[in-house]
C-alpha positions as MATLAB code, in Angstrom:
seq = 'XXXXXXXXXXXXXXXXXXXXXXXXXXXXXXXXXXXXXXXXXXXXXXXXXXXXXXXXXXXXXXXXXXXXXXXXXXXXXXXXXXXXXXXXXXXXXXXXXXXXXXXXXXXXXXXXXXXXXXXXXXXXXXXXXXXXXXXXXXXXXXXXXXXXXXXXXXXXXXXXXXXXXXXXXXXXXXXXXXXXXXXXXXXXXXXXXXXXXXXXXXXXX';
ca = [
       5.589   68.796  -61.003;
       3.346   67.109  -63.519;
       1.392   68.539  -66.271;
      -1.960   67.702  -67.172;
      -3.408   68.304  -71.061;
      -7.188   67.683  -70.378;
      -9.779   67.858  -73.291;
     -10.570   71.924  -73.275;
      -7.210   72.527  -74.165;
      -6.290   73.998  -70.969;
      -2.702   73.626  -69.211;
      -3.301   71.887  -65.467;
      -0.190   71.718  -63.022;
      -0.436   69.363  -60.516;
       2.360   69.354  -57.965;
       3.614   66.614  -56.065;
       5.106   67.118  -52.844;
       8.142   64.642  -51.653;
       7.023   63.290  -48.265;
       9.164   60.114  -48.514;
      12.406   60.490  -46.209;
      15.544   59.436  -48.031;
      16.941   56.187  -46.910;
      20.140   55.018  -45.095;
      21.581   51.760  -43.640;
      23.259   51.241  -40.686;
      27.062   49.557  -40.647;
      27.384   46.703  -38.700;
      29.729   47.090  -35.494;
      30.286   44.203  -33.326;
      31.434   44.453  -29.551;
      35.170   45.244  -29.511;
      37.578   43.920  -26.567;
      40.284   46.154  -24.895;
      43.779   44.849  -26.190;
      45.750   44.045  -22.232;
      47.045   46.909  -20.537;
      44.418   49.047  -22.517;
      41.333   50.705  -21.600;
      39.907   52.163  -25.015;
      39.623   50.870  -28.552;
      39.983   52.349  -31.932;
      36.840   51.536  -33.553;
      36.364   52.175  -37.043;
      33.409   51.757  -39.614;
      32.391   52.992  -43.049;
      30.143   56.269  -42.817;
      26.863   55.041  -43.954;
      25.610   56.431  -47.404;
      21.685   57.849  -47.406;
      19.742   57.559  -50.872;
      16.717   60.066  -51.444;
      14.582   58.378  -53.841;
      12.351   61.783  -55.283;
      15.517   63.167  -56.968;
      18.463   61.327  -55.321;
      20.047   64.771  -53.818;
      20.626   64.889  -49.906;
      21.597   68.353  -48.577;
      22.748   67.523  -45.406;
      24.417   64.399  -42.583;
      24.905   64.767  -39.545;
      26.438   62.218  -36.988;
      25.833   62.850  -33.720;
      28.319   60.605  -31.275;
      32.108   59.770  -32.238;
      33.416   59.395  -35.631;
      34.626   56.383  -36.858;
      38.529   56.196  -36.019;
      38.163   57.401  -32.627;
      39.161   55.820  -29.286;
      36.088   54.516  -27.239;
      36.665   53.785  -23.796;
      34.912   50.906  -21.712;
      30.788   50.937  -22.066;
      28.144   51.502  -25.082;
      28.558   54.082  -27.094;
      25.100   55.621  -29.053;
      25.980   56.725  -32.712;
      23.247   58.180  -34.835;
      23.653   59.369  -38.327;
      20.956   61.895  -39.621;
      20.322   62.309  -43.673;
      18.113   65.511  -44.669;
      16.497   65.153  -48.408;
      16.322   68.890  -50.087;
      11.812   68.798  -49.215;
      13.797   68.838  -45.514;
      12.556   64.950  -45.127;
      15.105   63.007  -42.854;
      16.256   59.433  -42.317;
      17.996   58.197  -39.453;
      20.196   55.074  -38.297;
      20.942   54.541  -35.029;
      23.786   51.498  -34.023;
      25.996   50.922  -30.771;
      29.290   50.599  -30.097;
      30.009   48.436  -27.268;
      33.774   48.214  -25.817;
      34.424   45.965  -22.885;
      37.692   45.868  -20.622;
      38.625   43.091  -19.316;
      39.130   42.416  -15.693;
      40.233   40.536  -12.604;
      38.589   41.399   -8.661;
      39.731   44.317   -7.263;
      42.819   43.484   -5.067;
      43.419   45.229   -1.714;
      46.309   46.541   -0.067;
      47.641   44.657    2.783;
      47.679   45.248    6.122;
      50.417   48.078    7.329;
      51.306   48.083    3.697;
      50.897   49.425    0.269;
      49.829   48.912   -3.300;
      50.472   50.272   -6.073;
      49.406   49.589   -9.224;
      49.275   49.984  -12.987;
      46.721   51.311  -16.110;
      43.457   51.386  -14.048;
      44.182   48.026  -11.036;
      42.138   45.326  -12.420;
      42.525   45.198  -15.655;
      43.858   42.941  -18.412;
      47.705   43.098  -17.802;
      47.646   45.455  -14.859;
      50.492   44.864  -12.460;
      50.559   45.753   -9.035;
      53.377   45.877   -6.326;
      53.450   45.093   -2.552;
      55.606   46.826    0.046;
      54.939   46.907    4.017;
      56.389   50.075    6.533;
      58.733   50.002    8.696;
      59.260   47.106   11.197;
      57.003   44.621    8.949;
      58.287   41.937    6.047;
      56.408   41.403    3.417;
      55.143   37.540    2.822;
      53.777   36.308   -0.906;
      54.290   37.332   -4.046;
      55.521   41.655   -4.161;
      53.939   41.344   -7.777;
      50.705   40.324   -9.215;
      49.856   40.503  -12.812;
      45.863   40.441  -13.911;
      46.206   37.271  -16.542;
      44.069   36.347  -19.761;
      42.286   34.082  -17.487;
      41.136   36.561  -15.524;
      43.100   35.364  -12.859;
      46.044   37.237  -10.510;
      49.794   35.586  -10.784;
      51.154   34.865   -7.501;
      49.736   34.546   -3.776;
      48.381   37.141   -1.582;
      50.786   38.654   -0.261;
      50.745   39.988    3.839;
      52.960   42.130    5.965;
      54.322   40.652    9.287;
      55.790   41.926   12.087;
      59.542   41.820   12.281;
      61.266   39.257   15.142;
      63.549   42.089   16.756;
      63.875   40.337   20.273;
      66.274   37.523   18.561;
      68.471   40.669   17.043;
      68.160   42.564   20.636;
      69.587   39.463   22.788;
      72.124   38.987   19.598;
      73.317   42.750   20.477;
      73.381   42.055   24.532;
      75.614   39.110   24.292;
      78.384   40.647   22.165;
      78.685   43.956   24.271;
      78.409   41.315   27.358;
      81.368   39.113   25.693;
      83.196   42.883   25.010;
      83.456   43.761   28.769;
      84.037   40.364   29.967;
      87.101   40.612   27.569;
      88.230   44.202   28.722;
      87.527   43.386   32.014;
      90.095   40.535   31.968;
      92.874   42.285   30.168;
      92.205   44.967   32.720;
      93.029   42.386   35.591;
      96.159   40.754   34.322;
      97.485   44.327   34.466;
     100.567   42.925   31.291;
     103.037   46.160   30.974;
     102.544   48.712   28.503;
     105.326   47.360   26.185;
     103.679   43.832   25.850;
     103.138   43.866   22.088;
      99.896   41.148   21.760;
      98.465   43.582   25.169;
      98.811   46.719   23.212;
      97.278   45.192   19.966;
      94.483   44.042   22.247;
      93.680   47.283   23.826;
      94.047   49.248   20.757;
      91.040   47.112   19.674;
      89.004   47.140   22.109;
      89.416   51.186   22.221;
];
C-alpha cells in the first residue's frame, strides 16, 4: 500500500496487489544404483527453501511424493515441492528420482527340477540353487550367483536321468552268487557239528 500526496492536499491510497509467486529451486538428485543384494535406495536431499520477494513470508510447503530419507525402490520417482506466498501465489519445483537395480537374464529352472532363489532372481548378488526329483542327478553348477558383470557364476546346470539298470544287474548277481553258495553247502550235506559249516549257515540265514 502506497500513499499518494497530490497538489489539493488530498490523501490518495493506491494499493498494490502481489501477483509475483515466491520462488524456489530445485536440489539436484542424480540416478542412484541399488547396493548388490538390494532392491531400494535411501535417497536423501536438502528440502528446497522458497523466497517470496513482496514481503519474504511463505505460509505454506507442501511436498507431494517421498521425503528425503526414504527408501525408493527400482524406477523414477516424481517429487514436487509446492511454496504458497501469504496473496495465496505459489511456486513449484518439480525433480526425479531415478533408482536402478541391477540385473542379470532371468534364469530358468531345469528340466524335472527346481530353483530357488534369492532377493528378487536376477538381481545384483542374487543366488539361486539347483536340485532335480527323484530318479534324476543334477549336472553343472547347484549354485549361481548374479555377478558385478552382470554375468551368472557357474554353468547351466541340467537334471539327468539316473543309470539304474547297472545297479539292478549289480543286485541280480549277488543274490545269484548267494544261492549258488547255499545251494552247494546244501549238497555236501557236512554234519551239524562241523564248526566252519555251522558258521557258514548261520550266515547265510
Amino acid at each position: 500500500v502506497d500513499e499518494i500526496f497530490p497538489a489539493d492536499g488530498e490523501n490518495i491510497l493506491v494499493l498494490f496487489a502481489d501477483i509475483e509467486p515466491p520462488r524456489i529451486k530445485c536440489p539436484s538428485v542424480k540416478e542412484r544404483i541399488a547396493e548388490p543384494n538390494k532392491l531400494t535406495v535411501r535417497v536423501s536431499w536438502e528440502t528446497p527453501e522458497g523466497r517470496d520477494t513482496a514481503d519474504g513470508i511463505l505460509t505454506d510447503v507442501i511436498l507431494k511424493g517421498l521425503p528425503p530419507g526414504s527408501h525408493f525402490p527400482e524406477g523414477d520417482h516424481k517429487i514436487q515441492y509446492t511454496v504458497y506466498d501469504r496473496a495465496e501465489n505459489k511456486g513449484i519445483c518439480k525433480f526425479r528420482v531415478k533408482v536402478r537395480v541391477r540385473r542379470c537374464g532371468k534364469l530358468n529352472a531345469p528340466e524335472n527340477g527346481y530353483m530357488k532363489c534369492s532377493s528378487d532372481g536376477d538381481n545384483y548378488g542374487a543366488t539361486c540353487e539347483f536340485s532335480c526329483i527323484g530318479g534324476y542327478e543334477l549336472q553343472g553348477s547347484p549354485a549361481r550367483v548374479c555377478q558385478s558383470n552382470l554375468a551368472w557364476s557357474g554353468t547351466e546346470p541340467t537334471c539327468a536321468a539316473m543309470n539304474v539298470n547297472v545297479g539292478v544287474r549289480t543286485a541280480a548277481a549277488l543274490l545269484d552268487q548267494f544261492y549258488e553258495k547255499r545251494r552247494l553247502l546244501i549238497v555236501s550235506t557236512p554234519t551239524a557239528r562241523n564248526l566252519l559249516y555251522r558258521l557258514q549257515l548261520g550266515v547265510l540265514q
